[in-house]
Residue, then its C-alpha position, 0 to 999 in steps of 0.5 A: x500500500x502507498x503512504x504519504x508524508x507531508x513536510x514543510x518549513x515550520x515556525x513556532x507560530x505556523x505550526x498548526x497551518x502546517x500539521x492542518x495541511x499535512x493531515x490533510x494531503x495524508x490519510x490521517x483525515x482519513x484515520x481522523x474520520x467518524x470522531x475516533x478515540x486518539x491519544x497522542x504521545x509526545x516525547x518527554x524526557x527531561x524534566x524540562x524543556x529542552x529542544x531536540x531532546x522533547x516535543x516542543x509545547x508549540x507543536x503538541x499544542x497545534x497537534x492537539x488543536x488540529x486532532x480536535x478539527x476532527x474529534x473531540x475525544x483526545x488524550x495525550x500523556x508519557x509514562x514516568x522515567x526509568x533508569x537510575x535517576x527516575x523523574x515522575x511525568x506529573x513534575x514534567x506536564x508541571x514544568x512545561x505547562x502541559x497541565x495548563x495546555x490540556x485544561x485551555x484546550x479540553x484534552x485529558x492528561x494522563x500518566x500512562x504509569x498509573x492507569x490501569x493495565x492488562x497484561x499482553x501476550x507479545x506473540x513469536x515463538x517465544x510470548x512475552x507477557x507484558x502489562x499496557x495501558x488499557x487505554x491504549x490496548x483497548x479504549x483508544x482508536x488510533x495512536x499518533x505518536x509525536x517524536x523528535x529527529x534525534x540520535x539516541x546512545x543505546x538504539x541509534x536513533x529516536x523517532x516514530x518507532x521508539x517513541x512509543x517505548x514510554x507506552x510500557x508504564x512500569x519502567x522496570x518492565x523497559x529496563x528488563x525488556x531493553x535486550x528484546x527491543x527490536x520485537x518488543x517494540x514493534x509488537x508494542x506500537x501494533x497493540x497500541x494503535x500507533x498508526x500516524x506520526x507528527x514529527x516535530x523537527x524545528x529542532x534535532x539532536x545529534x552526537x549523543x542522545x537522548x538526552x545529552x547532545x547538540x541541538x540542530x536547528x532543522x525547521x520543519x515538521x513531518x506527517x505521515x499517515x504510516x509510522x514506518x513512512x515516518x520513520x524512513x523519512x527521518x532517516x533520510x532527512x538525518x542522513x542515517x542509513x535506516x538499515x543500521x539501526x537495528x529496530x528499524x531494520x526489523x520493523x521493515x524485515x517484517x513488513x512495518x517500513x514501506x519502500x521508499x518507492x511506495x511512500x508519497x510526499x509533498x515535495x522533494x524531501x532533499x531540500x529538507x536536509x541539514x548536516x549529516x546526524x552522527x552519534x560519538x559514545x563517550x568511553x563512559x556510555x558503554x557500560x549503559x549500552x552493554x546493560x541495554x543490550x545484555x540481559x545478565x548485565x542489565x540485571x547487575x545494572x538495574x536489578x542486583x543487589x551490586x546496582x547502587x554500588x554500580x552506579x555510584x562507581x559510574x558516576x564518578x566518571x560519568x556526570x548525571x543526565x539530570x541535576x536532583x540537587x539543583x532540583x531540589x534547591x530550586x522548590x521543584x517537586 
């Protein structure tokens, strides 16, 4: 089947013309019609704004505003960090005033770690159980998910696929699981009704991700009506070889990423490119990449008894992706 992208210069006041118009020359009007259930997913991790590394308020709020041209039944939400400085998605929504945002507009905020859930049987030859969102697996219509063009140290990079990794509400579940990534993720996004993609690329991250690294101005934004159209788009814009990335080249051996050839677009994506995205590791990232994706050493790592003591050694060479103490100084709860 062909799927279409949409992309074009963007502003922070042109967002929701933009993402209008890419709904629009898509099929996501076709997904939005009959008034359907829709969740949307930003990217939120840092528990501030940072840009490249989050969805930005100016595009969720136009994402929301052009969702809700179809449907009043709109829901947006992360689920709580994990890892080893674990930050809770209610002091995000707080700082970035996505509260406020969702109040204004009439759309439900949730944290997807405390909804109730039910337990999945990821199929293959070997089920994993694995608990989800109700929400999600059974109360919604259509997911779109709402990621940044960015590298990320332990998968490559960041985008249409990985996004919906926050959908798993219990971070140790994320942590046990980072071995499977590729199968785990794909059959996630299909129990979850991922289906359409606003990708908000005014800004990307390069070098190191996904919370570290250099942000790149790129200005435009990107709709597609299919998450593996997405997903192959931002590649070629960040000039990331789609077959090196490891979940992505298992979501297109199982039919989830079209061909280039079948996807349409508006325009000639080229114009679109700015430099080419890298990721550099640091000597200390390794060990973090060797507990993604080794289950004996992300047990010693998350799960041991040794895991403080681990990272307590880590970070005497490593500084923390977030600064608890100047959190704490600041009153931010």
């Amino acid at each position: 089947m062909t799927a279409k992208a949409f992309i074009a210069s963007v502003t922070p006041t042109t967002y929701l013309d933009r993402i209008r118009e890419g709904v629009e020359f898509t099929d996501v009007a076709r997904l939005l019609g009959g008034r359907p259930r829709v969740f949307l997913k930003p990217n939120l991790t840092y528990p501030t704004y940072r840009p490249g590394v989050m969805t930005s308020m100016e595009a969720v709020e136009a994402a929301i505003l052009a969702v809700k041209d179809f449907t009043p039944h709109v829901y947006i939400g992360d689920s709580d960090s994990g890892g080893y400085y674990p930050f809770s998605m209610e002091k995000v929504y707080g700082e970035i005033g996505m509260y406020e945002v969702g109040a204004r507009l009439g759309v439900e905020v949730v944290n997807l770690s405390h909804l109730p859930r039910k337990t999945v049987e990821l199929g293959g030859g070997d089920p994993i159980p694995l608990e989800l969102p109700i929400l999600l697996t059974d109360e919604i219509d259509l997911l779109i998910t709402l990621p940044v063009p960015k590298v990320h140290m332990n998968t490559g990079v960041s985008l249409t696929f990985k996004n919906q990794w926050g959908c798993i509400p219990e971070p140790s579940d994320r942590l046990r699981l980072h071995p499977q990534l590729p199968r785990v993720l794909l059959e996630v996004n299909e129990a979850v009704h991922a289906n359409a993609a606003i990708v908000d690329g005014r800004w990307g991250l390069t070098r190191s991700g996904p919370m570290l690294g250099d942000p790149v101005p790129l200005d435009w934004v990107l709709v597609a009506d299919d998450i593996g159209a997405g997903a192959r788009v931002c590649c070629e814009l960040m000039q990331v070889p789609l077959e090196n990335i490891r979940h992505l080249k298992y979501a297109a051996s199982r039919g989830a990423i079209p061909p280039g050839s079948s996807i349409v677009t508006n325009t000639d994506t080229a114009a679109f490119r700015r430099e080419r995205f890298y990721l550099r590791r640091r000597a200390v990232d390794y060990p973090g990449l060797l507990a993604f994706r080794s289950r004996a050493v992300g047990y010693l790592a998350y799960f041991s008894p040794l895991q403080g003591i681990l990272h307590k050694l880590l970070y005497l060479f490593r500084e923390p992706f977030y600064d608890y103490d100047e959190d704490a100084r600041m009153g931010r709860h």
